[in-house]
C-alpha positions in Angstrom: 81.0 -133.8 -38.9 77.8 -135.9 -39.2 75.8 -136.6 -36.0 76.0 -140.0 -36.9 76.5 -142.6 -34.4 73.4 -143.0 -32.3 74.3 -142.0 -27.9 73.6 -145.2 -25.9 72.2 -143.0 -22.9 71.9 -146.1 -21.1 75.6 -146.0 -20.5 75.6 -142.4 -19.4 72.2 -142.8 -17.0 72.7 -146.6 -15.8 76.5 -147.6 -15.8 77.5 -150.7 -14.7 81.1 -149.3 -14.3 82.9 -145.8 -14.6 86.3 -144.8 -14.9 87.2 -141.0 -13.5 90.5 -139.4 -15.6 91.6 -136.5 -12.6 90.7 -138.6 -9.6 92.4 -137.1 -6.8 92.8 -137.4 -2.5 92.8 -133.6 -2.8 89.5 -132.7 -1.7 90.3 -129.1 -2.9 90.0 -130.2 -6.7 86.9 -131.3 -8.6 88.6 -134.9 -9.1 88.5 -135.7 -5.4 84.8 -133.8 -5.0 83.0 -135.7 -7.8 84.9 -138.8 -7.2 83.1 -138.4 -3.4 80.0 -137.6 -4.6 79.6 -140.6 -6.6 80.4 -143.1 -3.2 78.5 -141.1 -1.1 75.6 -140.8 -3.8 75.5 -145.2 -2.9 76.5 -145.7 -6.8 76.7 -150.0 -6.7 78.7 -150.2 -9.7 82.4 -150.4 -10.4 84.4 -147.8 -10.0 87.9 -146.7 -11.0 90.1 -144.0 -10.6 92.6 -143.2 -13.0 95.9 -141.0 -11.5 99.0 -142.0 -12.2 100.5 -140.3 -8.8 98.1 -142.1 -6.5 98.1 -145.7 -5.5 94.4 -145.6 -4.0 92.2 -143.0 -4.0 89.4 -142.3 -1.1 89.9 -146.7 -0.4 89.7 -147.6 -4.1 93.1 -149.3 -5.9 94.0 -146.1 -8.6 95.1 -146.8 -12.2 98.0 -144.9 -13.7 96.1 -144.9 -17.3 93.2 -146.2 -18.8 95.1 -148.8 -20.5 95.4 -150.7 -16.9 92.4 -151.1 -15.8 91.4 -155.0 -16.2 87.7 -154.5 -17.3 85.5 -152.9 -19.5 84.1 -149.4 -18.7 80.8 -148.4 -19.3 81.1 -144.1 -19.0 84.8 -142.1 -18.3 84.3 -139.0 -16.7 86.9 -136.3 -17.8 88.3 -133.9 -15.0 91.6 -132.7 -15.9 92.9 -129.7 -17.3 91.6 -129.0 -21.2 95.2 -128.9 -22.6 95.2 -132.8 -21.1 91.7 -133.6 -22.5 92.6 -134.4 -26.0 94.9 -137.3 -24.5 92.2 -138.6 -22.2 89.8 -139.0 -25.2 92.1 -140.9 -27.0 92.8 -143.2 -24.1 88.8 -143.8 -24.1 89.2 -144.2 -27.9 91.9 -147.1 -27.4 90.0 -148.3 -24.6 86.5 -148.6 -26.5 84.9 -146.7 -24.6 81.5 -145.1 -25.9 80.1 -142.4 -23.6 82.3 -139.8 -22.1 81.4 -136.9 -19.1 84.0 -133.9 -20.0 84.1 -131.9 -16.5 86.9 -129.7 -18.1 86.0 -126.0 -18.5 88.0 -123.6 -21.1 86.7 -124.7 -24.2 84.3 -122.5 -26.6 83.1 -120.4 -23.5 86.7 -118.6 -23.5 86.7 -117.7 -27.0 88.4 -118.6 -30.4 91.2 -121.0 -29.6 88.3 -122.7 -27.0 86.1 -123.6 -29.7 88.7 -125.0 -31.9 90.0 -127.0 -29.3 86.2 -128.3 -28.5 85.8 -128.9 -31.9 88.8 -131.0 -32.4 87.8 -132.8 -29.0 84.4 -133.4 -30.4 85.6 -134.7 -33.5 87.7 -137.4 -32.9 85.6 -138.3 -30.5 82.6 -138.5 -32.6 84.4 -140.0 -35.7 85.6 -143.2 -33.8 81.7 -144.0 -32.7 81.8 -142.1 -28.8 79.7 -139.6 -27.7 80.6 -136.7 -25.2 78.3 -134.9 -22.5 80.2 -131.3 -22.8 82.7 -129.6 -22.2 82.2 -127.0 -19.5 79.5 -129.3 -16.8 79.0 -130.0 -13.8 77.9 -133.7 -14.3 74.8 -136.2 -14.5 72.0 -137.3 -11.8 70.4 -140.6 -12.3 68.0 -142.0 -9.8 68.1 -145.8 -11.1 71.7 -145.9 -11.0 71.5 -143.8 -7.6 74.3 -142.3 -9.5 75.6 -138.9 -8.6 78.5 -137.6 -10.9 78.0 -133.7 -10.1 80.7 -131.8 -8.8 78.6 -129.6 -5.9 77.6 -132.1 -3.1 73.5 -132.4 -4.0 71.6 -135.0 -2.9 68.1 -134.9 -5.0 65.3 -137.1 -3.7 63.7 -139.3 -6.3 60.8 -138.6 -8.5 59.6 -138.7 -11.8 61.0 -135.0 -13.6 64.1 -135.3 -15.2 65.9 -132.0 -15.7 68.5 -130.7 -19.0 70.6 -127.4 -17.9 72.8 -125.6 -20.1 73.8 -124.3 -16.7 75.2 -126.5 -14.5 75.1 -124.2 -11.6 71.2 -123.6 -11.9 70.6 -127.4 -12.6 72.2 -128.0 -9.3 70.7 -125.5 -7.4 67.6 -126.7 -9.0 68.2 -130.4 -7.9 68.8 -129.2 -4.4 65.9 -127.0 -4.1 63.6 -129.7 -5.2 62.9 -130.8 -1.6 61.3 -127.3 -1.1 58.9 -127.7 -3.9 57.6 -131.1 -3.6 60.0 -132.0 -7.0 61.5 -135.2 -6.9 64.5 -136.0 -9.6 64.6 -139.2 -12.1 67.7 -137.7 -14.3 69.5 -134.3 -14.7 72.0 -133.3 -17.0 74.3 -130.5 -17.2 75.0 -130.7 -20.8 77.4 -127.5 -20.4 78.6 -126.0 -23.9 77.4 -128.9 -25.8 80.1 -130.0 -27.9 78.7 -133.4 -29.1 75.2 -133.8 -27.3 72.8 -131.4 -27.6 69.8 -130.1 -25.3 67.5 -132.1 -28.5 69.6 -135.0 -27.6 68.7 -135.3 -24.0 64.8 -134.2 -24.5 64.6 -137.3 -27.1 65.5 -139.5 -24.9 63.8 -138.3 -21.4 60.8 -138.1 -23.6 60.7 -142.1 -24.5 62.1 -142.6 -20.9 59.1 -144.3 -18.7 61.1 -143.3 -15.5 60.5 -139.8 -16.9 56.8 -138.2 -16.6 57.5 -134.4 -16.2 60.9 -133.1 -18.4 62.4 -129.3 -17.6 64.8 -127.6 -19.7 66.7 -124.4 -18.8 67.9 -122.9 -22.1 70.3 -120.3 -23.0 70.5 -120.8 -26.7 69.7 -123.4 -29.1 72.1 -124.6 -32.2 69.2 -125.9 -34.4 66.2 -124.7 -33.1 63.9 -126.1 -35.6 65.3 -130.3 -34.3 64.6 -129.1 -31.1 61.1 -127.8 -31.9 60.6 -131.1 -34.2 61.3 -133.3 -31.3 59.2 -131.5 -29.3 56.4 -131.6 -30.7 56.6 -135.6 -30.8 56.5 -135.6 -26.9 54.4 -133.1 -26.1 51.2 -134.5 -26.8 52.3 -137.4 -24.2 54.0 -135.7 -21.8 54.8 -131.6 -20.5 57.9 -130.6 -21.4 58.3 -127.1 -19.2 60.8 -124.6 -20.3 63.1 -121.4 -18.6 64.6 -119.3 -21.2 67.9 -118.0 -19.8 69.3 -115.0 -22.0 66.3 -113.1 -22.7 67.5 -109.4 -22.8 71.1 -108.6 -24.6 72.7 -108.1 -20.8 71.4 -112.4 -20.6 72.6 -112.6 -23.7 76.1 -111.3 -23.5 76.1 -113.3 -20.3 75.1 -116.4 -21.9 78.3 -116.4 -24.4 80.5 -116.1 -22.3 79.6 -118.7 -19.5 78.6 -121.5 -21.5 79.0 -120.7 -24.9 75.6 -120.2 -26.2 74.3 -118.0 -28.8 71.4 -117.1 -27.2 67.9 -115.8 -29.2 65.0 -113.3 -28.6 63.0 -114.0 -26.2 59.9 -113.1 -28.7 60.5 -115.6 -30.7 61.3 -118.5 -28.3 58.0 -118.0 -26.5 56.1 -118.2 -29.5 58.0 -121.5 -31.2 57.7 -122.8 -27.5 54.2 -122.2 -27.1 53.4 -123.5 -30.8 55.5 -127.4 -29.8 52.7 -127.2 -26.6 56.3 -126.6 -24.7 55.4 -124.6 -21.1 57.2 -121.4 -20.5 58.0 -120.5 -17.3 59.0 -116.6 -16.4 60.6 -117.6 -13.7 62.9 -120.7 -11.9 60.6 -121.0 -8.9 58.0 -120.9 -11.3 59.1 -124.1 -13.1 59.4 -125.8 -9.9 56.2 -125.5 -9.0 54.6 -126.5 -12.2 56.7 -130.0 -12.2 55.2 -130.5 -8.8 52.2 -129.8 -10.1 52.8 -131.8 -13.5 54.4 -134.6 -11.9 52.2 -135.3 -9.1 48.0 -133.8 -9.9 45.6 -135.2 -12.5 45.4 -132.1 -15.3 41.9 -130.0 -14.8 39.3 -130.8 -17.5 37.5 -127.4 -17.6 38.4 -123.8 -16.4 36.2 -123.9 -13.5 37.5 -123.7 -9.7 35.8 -123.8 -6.4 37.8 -122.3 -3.5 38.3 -122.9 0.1 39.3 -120.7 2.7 39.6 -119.8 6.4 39.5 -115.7 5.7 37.5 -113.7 3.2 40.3 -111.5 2.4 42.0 -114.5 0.9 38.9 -115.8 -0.9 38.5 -112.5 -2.6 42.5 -112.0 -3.9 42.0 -116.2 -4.8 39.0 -115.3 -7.2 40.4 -112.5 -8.5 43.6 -113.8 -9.5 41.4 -116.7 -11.2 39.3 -114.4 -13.0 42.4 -113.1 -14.7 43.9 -115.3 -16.5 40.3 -117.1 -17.4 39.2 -119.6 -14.7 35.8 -119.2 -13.9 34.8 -119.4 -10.0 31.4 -120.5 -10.6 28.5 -119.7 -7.8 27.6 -122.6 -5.4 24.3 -124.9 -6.1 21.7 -125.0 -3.7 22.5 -128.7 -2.2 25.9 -127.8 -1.5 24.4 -124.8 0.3 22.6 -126.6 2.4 24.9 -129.2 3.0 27.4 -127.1 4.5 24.6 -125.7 6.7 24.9 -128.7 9.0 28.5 -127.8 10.3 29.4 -124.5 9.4 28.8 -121.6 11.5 25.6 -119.6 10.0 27.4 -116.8 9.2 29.5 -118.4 6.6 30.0 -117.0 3.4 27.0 -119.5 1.3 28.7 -119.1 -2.1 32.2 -119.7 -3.5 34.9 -118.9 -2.3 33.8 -120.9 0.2 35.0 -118.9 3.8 35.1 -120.8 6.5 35.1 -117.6 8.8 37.9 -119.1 10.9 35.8 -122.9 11.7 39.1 -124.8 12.9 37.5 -128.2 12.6 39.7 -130.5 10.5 37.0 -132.4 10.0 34.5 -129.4 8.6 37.6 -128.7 6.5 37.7 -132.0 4.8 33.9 -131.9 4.2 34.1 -128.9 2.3 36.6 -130.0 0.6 35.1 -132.9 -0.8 31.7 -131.3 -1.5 33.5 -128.7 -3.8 36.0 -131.6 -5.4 32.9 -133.7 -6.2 30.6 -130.8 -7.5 30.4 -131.8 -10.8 30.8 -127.7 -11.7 34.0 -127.5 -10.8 37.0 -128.5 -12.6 39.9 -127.8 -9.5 39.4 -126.7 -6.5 42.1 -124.5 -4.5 42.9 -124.8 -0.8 44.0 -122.2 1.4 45.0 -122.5 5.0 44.2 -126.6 5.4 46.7 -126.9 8.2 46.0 -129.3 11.7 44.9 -126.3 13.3 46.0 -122.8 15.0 48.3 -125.5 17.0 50.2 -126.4 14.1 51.2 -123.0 13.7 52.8 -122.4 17.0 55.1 -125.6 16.7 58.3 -123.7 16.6 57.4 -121.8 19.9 56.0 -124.6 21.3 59.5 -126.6 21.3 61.3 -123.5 22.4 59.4 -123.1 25.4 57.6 -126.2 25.7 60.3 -126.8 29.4 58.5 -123.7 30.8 55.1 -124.6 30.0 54.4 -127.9 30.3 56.3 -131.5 31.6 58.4 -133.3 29.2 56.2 -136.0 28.6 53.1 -133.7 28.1 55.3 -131.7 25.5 55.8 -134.6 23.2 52.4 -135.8 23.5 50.9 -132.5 22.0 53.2 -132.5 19.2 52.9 -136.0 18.6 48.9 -134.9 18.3 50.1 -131.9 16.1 52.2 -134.2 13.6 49.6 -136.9 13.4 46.4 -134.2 12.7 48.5 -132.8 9.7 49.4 -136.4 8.6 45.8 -137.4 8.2 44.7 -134.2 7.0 47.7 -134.7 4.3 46.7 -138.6 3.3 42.8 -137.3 2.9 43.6 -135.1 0.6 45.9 -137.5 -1.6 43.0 -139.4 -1.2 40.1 -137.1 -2.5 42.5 -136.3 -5.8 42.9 -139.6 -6.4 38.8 -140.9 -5.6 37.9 -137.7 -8.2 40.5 -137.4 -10.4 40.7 -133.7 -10.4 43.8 -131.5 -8.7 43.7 -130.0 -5.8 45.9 -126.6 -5.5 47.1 -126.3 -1.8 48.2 -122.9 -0.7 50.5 -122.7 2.7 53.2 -124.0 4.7 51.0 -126.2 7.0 50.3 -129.2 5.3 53.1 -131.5 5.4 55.7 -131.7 2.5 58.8 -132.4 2.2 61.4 -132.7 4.7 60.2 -134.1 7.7 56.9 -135.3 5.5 54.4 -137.9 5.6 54.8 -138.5 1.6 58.5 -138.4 0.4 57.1 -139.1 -2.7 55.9 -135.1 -2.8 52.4 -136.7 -4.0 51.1 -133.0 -2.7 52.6 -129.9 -3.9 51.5 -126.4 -2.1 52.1 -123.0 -3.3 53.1 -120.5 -1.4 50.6 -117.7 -2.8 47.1 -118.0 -3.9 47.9 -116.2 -7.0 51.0 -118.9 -7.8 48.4 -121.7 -7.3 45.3 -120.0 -9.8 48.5 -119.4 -12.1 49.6 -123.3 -12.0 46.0 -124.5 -12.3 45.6 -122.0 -15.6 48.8 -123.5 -17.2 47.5 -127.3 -16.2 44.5 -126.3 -18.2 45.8 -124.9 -20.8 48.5 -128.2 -21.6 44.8 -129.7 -21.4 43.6 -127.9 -23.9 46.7 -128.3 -25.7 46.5 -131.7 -25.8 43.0 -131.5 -26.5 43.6 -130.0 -30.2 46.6 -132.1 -31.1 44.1 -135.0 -30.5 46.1 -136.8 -27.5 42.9 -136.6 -25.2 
């Protein structure tokens, strides 16, 4: 059937009222979990469950059909068995209802008789002007709405990346690990076996969307590869799309079909269409994290050139090396800069790039290196290791274990009040020095503060947990310059 009637993602995304067919009281089905997840998510919009066994549900009055509810709905969200599905979508139908969330599994990801039953779902659906997210997912995450329709109990903190998973579980997992890499969530979708709306569908939109800066896709298989590469390449030049390409060896494969339905393709040729639309591909999920940190929050590198700042040699050395191998350039230190550091480093510091510290705890000596290698107008990036609030900050956890033996109560809190405050300053001054130069700073380490328990719960700083993670980031930030560079956008 033609894909012909044009998704109003407005009503899937920003709601003003949803209907869920399966609600239950039975928190040991999916109708009672996602039904929870939306009131606990702080969703402000109406909501209305339809069970014609229950007379309220979780506090809210329950509908025996559809038909009964006195208002207009905006989005249905599907959670009964798929034998009952067919019926719920004509009940939308009837209703005039125009964007439908099919929780259901057993469609086209069990075989034959799933797909014909999708297909048939998908059909009448489509034919009378409404538009399905599924079969087979785990639901939608939208910031604005402060919507949470997802069936495990996630609570993603807001940002600007908006995420499409053929997987529901790894978009989930994904949404929840966000808080560990500094990723903050604007939309996700889990757009399961993608009956109706495709992966394509969702990237079109997110890439018009201004709530959206960063997009990431995790793809098993595509159905037309070539719309998907077309779109692409439209957004691109504007804004990163970063990809993970599930299904890359036949075992993937095999794995692929029978989970969500996807025919999934060789990894060969992916990478190379990818590459081509200026898409990012990622080798790994951590990976992609760390780059929509990175996207989402640091000013992209205008040359290949990076200055480096350390407390230990050792680190220095394995920092420049790693740069050095996939093409930055760690160019030697000028004389003024030199001298410069003279004044408040010891005299057996290293005098070139990486710069080594040899150990100097001073926060302050740390920040003025910082800022003499972010301003050099030779380097491009510069990348951080070990800018923590001092050997203190690195005994907290002992500290508040032991802290009754040691010292008096008062005295305890006073020193980590000292501790939290250093690494809060030391965090805001280096938000600061990106933003006065304009150039990214890669931090490396689990000292400055992110996160959880953060200064900035807008993850304005990612860190990496490696040196070689963060010369890998700062390569692929360059090379969507570069990218965008050629296709003119810069």
């Amino acid at each position: 059937m033609e894909r012909n009637t044009e998704p109003d993602f407005n009503l899937l995304f920003n709601p003003k009222s949803i209907a869920l067919i399966g609600a239950s009281n039975n928190i040991g089905k999916w109708g009672a979990i996602v039904f929870l997840n939306i009131i606990l998510g702080g969703y402000q919009g109406r909501i209305y469950p339809v069970n014609p066994k229950e007379e309220a549900i979780f506090g809210h009055k329950a509908y025996a059909s559809l038909s009964q509810i006195p208002d207009s709905v905006d989005l249905v969200i599907i959670a009964i068995p798929a034998h009952l599905a067919m019926g719920a979508v004509l009940d939308c139908i009837q209703k005039g209802v125009r964007m439908a969330i099919v929780i259901t599994s057993d469609f086209s990801e069990t075989g034959e008789e799933g797909a014909r039953l999708e297909k048939e779902l998908t059909d009448t659906a489509r034919s009378s002007g409404m538009r399905l997210v599924g079969p087979n997912t785990m639901g939608i995450f939208s910031a604005s709405a402060s919507l949470t329709a997802l069936m495990p109990p996630v609570r993603p903190r807001r940002g600007n990346v908006s995420l499409v998973s053929q997987s529901g579980n790894i978009g989930t997992q994904m949404l929840g690990w966000g808080e560990k890499f500094a990723v903050g969530f604007s939309k996700y979708v889990s757009s399961g076996n993608e009956g109706d709306l495709r992966s394509e569908d969702y990237v079109s939109f997110l890439g018009k969307d201004p709530e959206t800066n960063v997009i990431l896709t995790y793809i098993e298989g595509l159905d037309d590869g070539r719309e998907f590469l077309r779109i692409a390449r439209e957004i691109t030049p504007g804004k990163p799309i970063i990809a993970f390409k599930g299904g890359k060896t036949l075992a993937g494969a095999r794995a692929a079909k029978s989970h969500s339905g996807a025919m999934a393709g060789v990894k060969e040729l992916y990478e190379a269409a990818f590459r081509q639309a200026g898409i990012v591909w990622a080798s790994t999920t951590e990976e992609m994290l760390e780059w929509a940190a990175a996207f989402s929050s640091l000013p992209l590198p205008r040359g290949n050139r990076v200055g480096i700042l350390t407390r230990g040699g050792g680190w220095g050395v394995i920092t420049a090396d790693a740069c050095n191998e996939i093409g930055l350039e760690v160019p030697a230190l000028d004389e003024p800069i030199i001298r410069a550091m003279d004044d408040f480093l010891p005299p057996y510091w290293s005098r070139g790039n990486p710069v080594d510290m040899v150990a100097t705890i001073n926060m302050e000596a740390y920040i003025k290196c910082l800022e003499l290698l972010i301003s050099w107008d030779k380097v491009d990036a510069v990348i951080s290791l070990s800018g923590d609030a001092g050997p203190l900050a690195m005994m907290l956890p002992d500290v508040k274990k032991k802290a009754e033996a040691i010292f008096p109560a008062e005295k305890t809190e006073k020193i980590l009040q000292q501790v939290s405050e250093a690494r809060t300053q030391v965090y805001q001054r280096v938000c600061d020095l990106i933003k006065k130069y304009q150039k990214p700073i890669f931090a490396v380490g689990a000292n400055l503060v992110r996160g959880k328990g953060g200064a900035q719960p807008d993850f304005s700083l990612p860190q990496f947990r490696t040196p070689e993670r963060a010369a890998r980031t700062a390569g692929m930030l360059y090379q969507y310059f570069r990218y965008r560079k050629s296709v003119g956008a810069i």
